[in-house]
N, C-alpha and C positions, 0 to 999 in steps of 0.2 A: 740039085744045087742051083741051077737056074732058074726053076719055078720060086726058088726061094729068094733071090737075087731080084727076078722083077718083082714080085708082088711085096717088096721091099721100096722098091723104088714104086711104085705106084701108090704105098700107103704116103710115102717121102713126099713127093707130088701132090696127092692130094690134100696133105695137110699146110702145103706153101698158098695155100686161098688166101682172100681176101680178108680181113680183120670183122669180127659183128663189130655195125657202129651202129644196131639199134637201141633205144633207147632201154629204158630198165624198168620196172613198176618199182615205187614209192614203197619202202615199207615204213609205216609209220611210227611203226616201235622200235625201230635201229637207225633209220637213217636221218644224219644230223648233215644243216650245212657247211659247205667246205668253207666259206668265208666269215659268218656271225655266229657258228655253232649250236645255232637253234637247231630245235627238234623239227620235224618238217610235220606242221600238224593243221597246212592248211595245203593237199597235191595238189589243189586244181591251179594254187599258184607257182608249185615248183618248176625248176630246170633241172638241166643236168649237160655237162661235156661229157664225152666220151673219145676216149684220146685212142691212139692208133693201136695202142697196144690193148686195148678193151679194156682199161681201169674206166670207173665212173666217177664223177664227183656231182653230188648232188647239192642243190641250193632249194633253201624258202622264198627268193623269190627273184626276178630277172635282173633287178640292180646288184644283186648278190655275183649271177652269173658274169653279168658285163664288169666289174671288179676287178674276176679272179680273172676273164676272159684278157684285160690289158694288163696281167702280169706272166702268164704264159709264155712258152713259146709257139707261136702257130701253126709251126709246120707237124706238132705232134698232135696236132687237136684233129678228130676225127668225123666230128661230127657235135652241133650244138643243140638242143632241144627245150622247148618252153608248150606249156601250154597256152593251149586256144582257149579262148575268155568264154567264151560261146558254147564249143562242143565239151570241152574238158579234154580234148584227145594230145598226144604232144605231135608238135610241129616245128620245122627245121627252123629254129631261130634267128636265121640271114636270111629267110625267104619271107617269113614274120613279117605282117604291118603291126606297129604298137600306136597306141593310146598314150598320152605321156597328161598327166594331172596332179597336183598335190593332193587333188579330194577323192582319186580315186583309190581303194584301201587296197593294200597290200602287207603281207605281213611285218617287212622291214620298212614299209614307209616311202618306197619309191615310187609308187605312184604309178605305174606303167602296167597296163594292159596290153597281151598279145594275141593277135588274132592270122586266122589264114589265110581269112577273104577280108579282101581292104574295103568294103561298101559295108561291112560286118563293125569294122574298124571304124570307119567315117560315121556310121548312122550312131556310135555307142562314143565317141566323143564328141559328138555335137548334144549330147546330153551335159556336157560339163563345159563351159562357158571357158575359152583361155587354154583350151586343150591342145594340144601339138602333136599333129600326126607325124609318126616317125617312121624310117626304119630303122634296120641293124646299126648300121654305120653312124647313125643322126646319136645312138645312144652312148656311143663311145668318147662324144664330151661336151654329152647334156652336161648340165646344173643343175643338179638333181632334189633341189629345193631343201625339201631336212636334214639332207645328205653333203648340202655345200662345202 
């Protein structure tokens, strides 16, 4: 009855871990965004939150995320993700330099490219004249040009 008692308690234990806040791979045939309800049929532009409790919410594209991101509560969000313009890999979205342009395309039109090295960031917005290097925080009350 004791062996049965602790390895009880060590399954109990073991399963009080940490939450995965990793990211998720894109499926392009089921995953729609949490905010325009599009189909996600461009990843290299997606995000995604992932909240404490491991639910995902996926976006087409970062003005989508930064939306839903100032209607949240924050202390459930566990983790924010965007992809790198450059690699395609995802990258933590508060640690993210962006690109911020009307001309540069995006599926919903915001314009904002994210990157994880900011020399990556700089050299890829001085391609577009009137560009504004951001970060996270700068996004949360841009004027987001189509989006005003």
């Amino acid at each position: 009855m004791k062996k049965f008692i602790v390895l009880c308690l060590i399954v109990l234990l073991a399963s009080c871990g940490k939450p995965d806040l990793s990211p998720r791979e894109i499926n392009q045939k089921t995953d729609k965004c949490k905010v325009c309800n599009m189909m996600i049929d461009h990843p290299e532009q997606a995000a995604q939150m992932v909240f404490n409790n491991e639910d995902h919410y996926i976006f087409d594209d970062v003005g989508c995320l930064i939306e839903q991101y100032k209607l949240e509560n924050k202390k459930e969000i566990g983790m924010m993700y965007v992809k790198d313009y450059k690699t395609n890999k995802w990258i933590d979205a508060q640690k993210a330099h962006y690109a911020y342009n009307e001309k540069i395309w995006t599926p919903m039109n915001y314009g904002v490219a994210a990157f994880k090295d900011k020399k990556e960031r700089d050299r890829y917005a001085n391609k577009y004249s009137e560009s504004k290097k951001m970060q996270f925080n700068d996004l949360l009350s841009l004027k987001w040009g189509v989006h005003q």
